[in-house]
N, C-alpha and C positions, 0 to 999 in steps of 0.2 A: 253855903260855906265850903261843904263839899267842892263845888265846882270850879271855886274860885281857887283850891289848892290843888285839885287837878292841873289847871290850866295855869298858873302861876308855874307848877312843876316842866309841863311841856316847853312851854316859853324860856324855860329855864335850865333842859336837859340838859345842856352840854357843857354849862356850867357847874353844875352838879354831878354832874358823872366827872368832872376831872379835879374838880375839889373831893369825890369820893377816894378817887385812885391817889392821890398825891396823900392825902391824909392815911388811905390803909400803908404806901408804903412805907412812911415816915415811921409804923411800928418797929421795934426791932426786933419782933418775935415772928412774925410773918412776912417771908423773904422772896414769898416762890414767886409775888406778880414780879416782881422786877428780872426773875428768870424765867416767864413766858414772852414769848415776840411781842411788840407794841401791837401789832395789829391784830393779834389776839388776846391781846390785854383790852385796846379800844373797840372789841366788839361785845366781848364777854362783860365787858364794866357796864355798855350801853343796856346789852341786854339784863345785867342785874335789876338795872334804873326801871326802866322798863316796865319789868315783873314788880320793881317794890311798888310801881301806882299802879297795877293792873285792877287792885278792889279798893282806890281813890274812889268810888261813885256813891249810890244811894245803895250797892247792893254788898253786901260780908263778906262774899265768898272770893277765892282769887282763881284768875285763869287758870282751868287745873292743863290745858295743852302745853302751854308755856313754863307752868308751873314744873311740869313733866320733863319738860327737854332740857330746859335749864336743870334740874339737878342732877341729870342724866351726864352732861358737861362738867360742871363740878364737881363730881365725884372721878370722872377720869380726869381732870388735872389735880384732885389730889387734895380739893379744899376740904378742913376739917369743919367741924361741930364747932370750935372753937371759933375759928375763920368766919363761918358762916353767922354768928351771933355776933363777932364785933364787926363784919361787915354791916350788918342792920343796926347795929347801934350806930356806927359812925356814920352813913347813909340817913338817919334818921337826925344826929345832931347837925350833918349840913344843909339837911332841908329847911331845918328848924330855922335856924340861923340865916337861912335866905330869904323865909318867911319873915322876919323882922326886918332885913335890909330891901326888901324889896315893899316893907308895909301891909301884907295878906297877912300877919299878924299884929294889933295891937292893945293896947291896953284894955280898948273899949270890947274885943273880943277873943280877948288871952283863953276864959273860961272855955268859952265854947270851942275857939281852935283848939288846946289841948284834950279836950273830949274828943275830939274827933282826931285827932291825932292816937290817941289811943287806943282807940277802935278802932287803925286802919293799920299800926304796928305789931299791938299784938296778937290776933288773928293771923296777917302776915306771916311773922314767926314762927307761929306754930306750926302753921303750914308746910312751911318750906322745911322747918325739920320735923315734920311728920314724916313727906316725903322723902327726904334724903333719910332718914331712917331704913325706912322700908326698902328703896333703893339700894341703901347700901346691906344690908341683911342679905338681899339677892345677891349682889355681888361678891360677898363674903362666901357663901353657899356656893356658886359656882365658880369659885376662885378653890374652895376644898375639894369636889368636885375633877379641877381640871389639876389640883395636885394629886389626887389618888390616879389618876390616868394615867398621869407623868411615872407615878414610882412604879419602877420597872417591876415586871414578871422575869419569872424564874423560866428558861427555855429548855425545854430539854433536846439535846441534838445528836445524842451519841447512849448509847444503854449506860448509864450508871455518869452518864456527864452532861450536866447541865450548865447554860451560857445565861447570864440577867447582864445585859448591856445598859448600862449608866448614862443618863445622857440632860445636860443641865446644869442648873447651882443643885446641891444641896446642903439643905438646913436640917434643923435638927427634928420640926414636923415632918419633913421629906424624909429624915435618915430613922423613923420610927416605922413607916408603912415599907419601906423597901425593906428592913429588918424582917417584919411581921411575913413579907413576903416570900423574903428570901427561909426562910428557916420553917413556913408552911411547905414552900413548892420542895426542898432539902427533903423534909419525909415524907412526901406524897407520891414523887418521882424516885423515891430510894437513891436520890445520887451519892454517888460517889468523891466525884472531883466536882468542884463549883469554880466558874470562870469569872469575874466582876469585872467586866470591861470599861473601864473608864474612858475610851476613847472621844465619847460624845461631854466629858464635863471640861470646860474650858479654866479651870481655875481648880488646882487642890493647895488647899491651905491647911492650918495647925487641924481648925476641928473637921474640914472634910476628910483627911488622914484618919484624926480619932474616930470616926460614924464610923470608917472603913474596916478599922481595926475589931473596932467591937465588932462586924458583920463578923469578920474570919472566928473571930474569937466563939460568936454564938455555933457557926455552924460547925466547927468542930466538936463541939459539945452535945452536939447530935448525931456525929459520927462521921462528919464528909472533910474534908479537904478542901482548902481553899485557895485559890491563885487568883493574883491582881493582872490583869492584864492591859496592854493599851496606854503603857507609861511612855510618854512622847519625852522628850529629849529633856524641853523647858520644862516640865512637869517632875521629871526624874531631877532636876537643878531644883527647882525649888522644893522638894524633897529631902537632899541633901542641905540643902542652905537652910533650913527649919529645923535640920537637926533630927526629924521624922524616922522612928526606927520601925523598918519594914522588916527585918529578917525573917521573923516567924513563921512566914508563908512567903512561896514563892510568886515571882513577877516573868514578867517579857514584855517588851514592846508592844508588841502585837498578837490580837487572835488567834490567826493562824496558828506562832509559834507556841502560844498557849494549848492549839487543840491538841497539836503533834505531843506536848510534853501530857495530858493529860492522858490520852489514851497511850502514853507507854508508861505511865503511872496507873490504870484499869488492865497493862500487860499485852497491849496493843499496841499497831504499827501501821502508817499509810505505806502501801507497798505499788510501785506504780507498774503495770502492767506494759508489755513493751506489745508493738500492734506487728 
């Protein structure tokens, strides 16, 4: 019986793989196949099909190579836990249902197909979200990881003046370790003036402002000074168009004219020597 729903399934792939895709996107909770490219929709659908009869035979286990690569794929576009279980439920109701139109199921051996139907989904299942479990675990770890990289250190480049250049989205995970950073490296370095170059973040909105604010706010509380620096023009408009009140600490466009005011705020001056 095994064999016969194996090979009823093969005879029958590409019928099944497109009643599976028409049927996942007719959901209206799961949107993203109809926003991935068709031909990576019809490769990814074949290859689900695929891996769902890879332990169709005499033996439990599923191909763990296939099993591997494939949730390696679906977890970079993005399919959920959720996605992933009503994909095998509905995958499993179109088989079912092919199995009766095509007669590999009937009355005289309903019993014994649904046994083995049972034994070949649920195992399946487990499988694949064991896998993408574990999968995704790693990738959670080194997605925390490559966020603790990202949140800037504290530079020091001048005695008593330290530069942490910004560079990215930040969130509010992101604006807790650059906090922790900025206000470690503040008294370890003794700065004075602290520079927060925004240059490298492509978007400040309401709460990127706010993480901002609260930085100046902590580090004066420890005794430094703080200046925003590397306010680009659109950046400095949507600033004011937000409404966003910076006064409390001073700004510049740029670095540079950041460093000059900071070391004549440390009582200092670049003085250029003539040759």
């Amino acid at each position: 019986m095994n064999e016969v729903m194996r090979k009823g399934i093969v005879e029958n792939i590409d019928t099944i793989t497109t009643r599976w895709v028409e049927a996942m996107k007719e959901n209206a909770d799961e949107r993203f196949l109809e926003l991935m490219p068709a031909p990576v929709v019809a490769t990814t659908s074949r290859e689900f099909t695929e891996l769902m009869t890879s332990n169709l035979t005499y033996r439990d286990t599923v191909d763990k190579a296939r099993l591997d690569e494939f949730t390696e794929k679906i977890i970079h576009f993005g399919w959920s836990i959720k996605f992933i279980n009503r994909a095998i439920d509905t995958f499993s109701s179109v088989v079912y249902n092919l199995f009766f139109e095509t007669g590999i199921l009937k009355e005289s051996n309903l019993r014994e197909g649904i046994h083995i139907f049972t034994n070949w989904i649920n195992p399946l299942r487990e499988s694949i979200i064991e896998e993408y479990s574990t999968k995704w675990e790693r990738t959670d770890i080194l997605q925390k990881i490559a966020l603790q990289e990202l949140s800037a250190s504290l530079i020091p480049v001048f005695d008593k003046i330290s530069v942490m250049p910004l560079v990215g989205t930040i969130d509010t995970e992101r604006a807790k370790l650059i906090m922790e950073n900025l206000l470690e490296g503040v008294v370890k370095q003794r700065a004075e003036v602290v520079l927060l170059d925004i240059t490298g973040v492509p978007v400040v909105d309401t709460m990127v402002a706010h993480h901002i604010i609260q930085a100046a706010d902590a580090v004066r509380l420890v005794g430094a000074k703080c200046m925003l620096v590397g306010i680009r023009p659109e950046i400095a408009q949507t600033i004011v168009t937000l409404g966003i009140n910076l006064t409390d600490f001073s700004t510049t466009s740029t670095l540079r004219r950041g460093m000059q005011k900071a070391l004549e705020m440390t009582g200092r001056t670049i003085v250029e020597e003539e040759m």
